[in-house]
Structure formats: C-alpha cells, structure tokens
TORSEDO-212002 format. One record per residue (C-alpha): residue number from 1; z, x, y. Coordinates in Angstrom, 3 decimals. Example, Ala and Ser with C-alpha at 12.3 -4.5 7.8 and 13.67 -1.06 7.14 Angstrom:
+-----+----------+----------+----------+
:  nr :       up :     east :    north :
+-----+----------+----------+----------+
:   1 :    7.800 :   12.300 :   -4.500 :
:   2 :    7.140 :   13.670 :   -1.060 :
+-----+----------+----------+----------+
This chain:
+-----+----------+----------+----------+
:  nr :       up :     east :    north :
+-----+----------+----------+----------+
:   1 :   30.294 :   20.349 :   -8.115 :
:   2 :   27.621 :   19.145 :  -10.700 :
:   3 :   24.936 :   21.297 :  -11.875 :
:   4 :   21.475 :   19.975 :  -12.552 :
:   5 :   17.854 :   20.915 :  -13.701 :
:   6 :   16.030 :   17.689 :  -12.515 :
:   7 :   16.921 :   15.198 :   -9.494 :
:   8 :   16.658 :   11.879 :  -10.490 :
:   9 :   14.103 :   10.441 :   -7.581 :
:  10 :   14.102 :    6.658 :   -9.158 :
:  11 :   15.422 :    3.811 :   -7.632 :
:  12 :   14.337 :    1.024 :   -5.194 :
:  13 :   12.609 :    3.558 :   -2.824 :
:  14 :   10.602 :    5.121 :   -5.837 :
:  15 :    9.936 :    1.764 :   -7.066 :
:  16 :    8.494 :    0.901 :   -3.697 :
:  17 :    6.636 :    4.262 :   -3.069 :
:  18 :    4.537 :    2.805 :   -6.108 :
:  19 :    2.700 :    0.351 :   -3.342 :
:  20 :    1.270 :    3.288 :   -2.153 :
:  21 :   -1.221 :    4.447 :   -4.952 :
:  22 :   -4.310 :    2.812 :   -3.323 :
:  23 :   -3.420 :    4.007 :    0.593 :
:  24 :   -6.261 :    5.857 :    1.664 :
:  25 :   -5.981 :    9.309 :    3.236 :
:  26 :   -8.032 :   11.353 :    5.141 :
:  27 :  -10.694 :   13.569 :    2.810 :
:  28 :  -12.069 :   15.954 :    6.263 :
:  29 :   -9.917 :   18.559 :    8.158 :
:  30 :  -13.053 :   18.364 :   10.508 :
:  31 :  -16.800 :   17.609 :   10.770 :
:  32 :  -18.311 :   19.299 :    8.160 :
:  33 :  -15.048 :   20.832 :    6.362 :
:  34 :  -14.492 :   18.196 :    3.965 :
:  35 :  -12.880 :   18.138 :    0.477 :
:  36 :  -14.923 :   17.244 :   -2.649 :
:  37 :  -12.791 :   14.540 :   -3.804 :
:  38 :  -10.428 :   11.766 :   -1.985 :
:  39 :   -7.354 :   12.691 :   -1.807 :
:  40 :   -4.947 :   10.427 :   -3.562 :
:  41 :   -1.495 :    9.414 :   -3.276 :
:  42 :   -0.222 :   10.466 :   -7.596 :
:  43 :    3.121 :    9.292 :   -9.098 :
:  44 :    4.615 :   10.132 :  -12.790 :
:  45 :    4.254 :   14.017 :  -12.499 :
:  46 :    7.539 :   16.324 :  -11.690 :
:  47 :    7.829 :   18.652 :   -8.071 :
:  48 :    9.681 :   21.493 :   -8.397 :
:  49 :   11.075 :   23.741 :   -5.800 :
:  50 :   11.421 :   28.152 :   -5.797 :
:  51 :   12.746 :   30.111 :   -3.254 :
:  52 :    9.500 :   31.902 :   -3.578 :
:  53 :    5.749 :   30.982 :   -2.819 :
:  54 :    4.150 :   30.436 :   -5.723 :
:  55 :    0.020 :   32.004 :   -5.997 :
:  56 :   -0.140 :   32.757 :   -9.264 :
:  57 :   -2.288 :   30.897 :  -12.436 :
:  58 :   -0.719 :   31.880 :  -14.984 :
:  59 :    2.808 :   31.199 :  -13.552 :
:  60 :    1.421 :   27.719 :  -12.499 :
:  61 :   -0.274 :   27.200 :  -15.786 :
:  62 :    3.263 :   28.002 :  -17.770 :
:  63 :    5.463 :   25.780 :  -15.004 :
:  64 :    2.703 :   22.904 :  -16.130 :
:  65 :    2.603 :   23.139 :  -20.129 :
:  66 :    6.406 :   23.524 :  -20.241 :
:  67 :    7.985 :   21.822 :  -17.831 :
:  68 :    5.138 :   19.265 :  -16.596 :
:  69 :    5.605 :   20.574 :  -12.990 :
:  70 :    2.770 :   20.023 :  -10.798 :
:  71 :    3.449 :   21.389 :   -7.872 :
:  72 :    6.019 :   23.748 :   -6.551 :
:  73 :    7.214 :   23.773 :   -2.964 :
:  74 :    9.906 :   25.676 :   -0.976 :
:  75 :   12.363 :   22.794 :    0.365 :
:  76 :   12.213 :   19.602 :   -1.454 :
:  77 :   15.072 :   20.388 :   -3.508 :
:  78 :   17.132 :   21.546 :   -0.278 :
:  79 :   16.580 :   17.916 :    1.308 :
:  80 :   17.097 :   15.786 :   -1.840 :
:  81 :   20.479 :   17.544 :   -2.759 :
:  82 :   21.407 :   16.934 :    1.181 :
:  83 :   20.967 :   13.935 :    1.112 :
:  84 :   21.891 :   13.019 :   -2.670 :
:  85 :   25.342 :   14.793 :   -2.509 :
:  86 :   27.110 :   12.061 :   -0.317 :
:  87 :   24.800 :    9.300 :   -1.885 :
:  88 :   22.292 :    8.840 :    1.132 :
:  89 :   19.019 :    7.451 :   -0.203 :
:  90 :   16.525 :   10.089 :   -0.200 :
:  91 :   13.047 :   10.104 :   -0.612 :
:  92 :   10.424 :   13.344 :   -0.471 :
:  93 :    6.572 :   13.010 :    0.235 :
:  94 :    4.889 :   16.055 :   -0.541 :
:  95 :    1.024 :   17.054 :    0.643 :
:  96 :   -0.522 :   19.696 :   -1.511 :
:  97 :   -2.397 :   22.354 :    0.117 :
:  98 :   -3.298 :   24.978 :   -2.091 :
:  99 :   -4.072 :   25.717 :   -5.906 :
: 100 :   -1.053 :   28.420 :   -6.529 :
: 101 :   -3.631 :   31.194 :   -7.478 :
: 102 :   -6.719 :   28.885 :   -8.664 :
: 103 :   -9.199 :   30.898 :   -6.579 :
: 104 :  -10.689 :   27.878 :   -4.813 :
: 105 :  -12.796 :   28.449 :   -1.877 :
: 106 :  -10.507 :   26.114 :   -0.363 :
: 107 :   -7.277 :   28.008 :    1.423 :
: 108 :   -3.624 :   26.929 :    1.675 :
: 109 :   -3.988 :   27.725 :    5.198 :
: 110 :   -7.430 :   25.337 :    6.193 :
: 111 :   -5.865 :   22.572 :    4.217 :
: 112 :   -2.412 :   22.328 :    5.785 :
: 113 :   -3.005 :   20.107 :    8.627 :
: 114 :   -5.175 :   17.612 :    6.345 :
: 115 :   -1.904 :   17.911 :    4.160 :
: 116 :    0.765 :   17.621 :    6.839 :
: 117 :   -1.599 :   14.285 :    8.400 :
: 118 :   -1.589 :   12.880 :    4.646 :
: 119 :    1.434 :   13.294 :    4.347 :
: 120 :    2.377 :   11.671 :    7.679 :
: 121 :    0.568 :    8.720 :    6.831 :
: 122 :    2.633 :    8.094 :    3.695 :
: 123 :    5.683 :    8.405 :    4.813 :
: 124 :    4.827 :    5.971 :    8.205 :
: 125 :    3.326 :    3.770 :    5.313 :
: 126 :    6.602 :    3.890 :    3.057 :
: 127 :    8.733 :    3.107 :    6.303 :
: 128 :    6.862 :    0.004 :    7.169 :
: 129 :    7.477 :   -1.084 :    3.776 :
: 130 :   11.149 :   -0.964 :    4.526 :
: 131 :   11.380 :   -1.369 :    7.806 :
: 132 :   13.675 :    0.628 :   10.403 :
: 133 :   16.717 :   -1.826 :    9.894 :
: 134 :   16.655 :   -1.019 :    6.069 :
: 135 :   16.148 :    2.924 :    6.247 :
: 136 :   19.626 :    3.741 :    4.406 :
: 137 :   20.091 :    0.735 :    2.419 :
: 138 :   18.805 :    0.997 :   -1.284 :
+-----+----------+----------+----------+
C-alpha cells in the first residue's frame, strides 16, 4: 500500500488530451439560458476530490492559493486509484457546474446537464483520438 497526496495524471493519454484545447462545447442549456462565456476545455490546473460537497468561498479560495486546486469533485480520486492500482490507464474528464459558494446567479443544478453534455463530448472526442482498439494501451 502506497500513500499519496497527488495522482500523477501524465502520460500518453494526458499528452493526447492536450488536442483537445480548441474543441468547442456547447455555451446554452436551452434557448435563452445561455452562459456568458464559451466554455473551454483548460489543462495545467490540479482537481481534487472530498468526500464532502464543497459551497463555500473561502474554503475554495484557500484550496486555490495553497494548493492550486481548481475544482473539487466527489469521485475522481475513487476512479483514478481504481484504475491506477493494477496499472490500467486512466483518464478523468471533469465538467464544472457550479462556483463552490461564488454566489453566481448561475446554479450547480441548471448547469449540470450543459456539464454532463460537455463533458460527453470530450471524452467521445479523446476516444476517437485513440480509437476503440487502443483504449488500454498507453
């Protein structure tokens, strides 16, 4: 048993994941509910995963400045170690939904199925890049 703060997410998969920067996602969960900005696929800042969900500034504001965490999510870490442990290539996408206590007009809960689709459309994105022969090979 090894014990670890970070998960080292490099590799050939990360490396290709990079290709994805300019994929464009969709910016509307309907008609006239729309975000201000794109969305935007971002690479170079650190996930993290709690066993709690995280709505809080401050908290998010310390996790940030200390630890460079941008977001925090509830399972990431579950998968990756599952996967890691036995050396299966492993690879998270991760669609953010809400501002962890930044009082935006916008709700976790309107913007999780434009994060889910995003998401989606990553991932089938990524596994064209490596095709369905090559999913465990890295």
């Amino acid at each position: 048993m090894e014990e670890v703060f970070w998960l080292d997410m490099g590799g050939l998969w990360f490396e290709l994941a990079t290709q994805l920067q300019d994929l464009k996602l969709q910016q509307c969960v309907n008609e006239t509910y729309c975000l201000p900005e794109t969305p935007k696929v971002v690479f170079g800042l650190k996930g993290s995963t709690a066993d709690i969900f995280l709505d809080n500034t401050a908290y998010r504001k310390f996790l940030f400045n200390e630890f460079e965490v941008s977001t925090v999510d509830e399972e990431s870490a579950a998968v990756a170690m599952t996967a890691m442990s036995p050396g299966v290539p492993v690879i998270v996408f991760r669609g953010v939904s809400d501002l962890a206590g930044g009082g935006s007009k916008w709700s976790s809960t309107s913007l999780s199925s434009l994060a889910a689709a995003n998401s989606l459309t990553v991932a089938l994105e990524f596994i064209g890049f490596i095709g369905k022969d090559k999913l465990c090979a890295d």
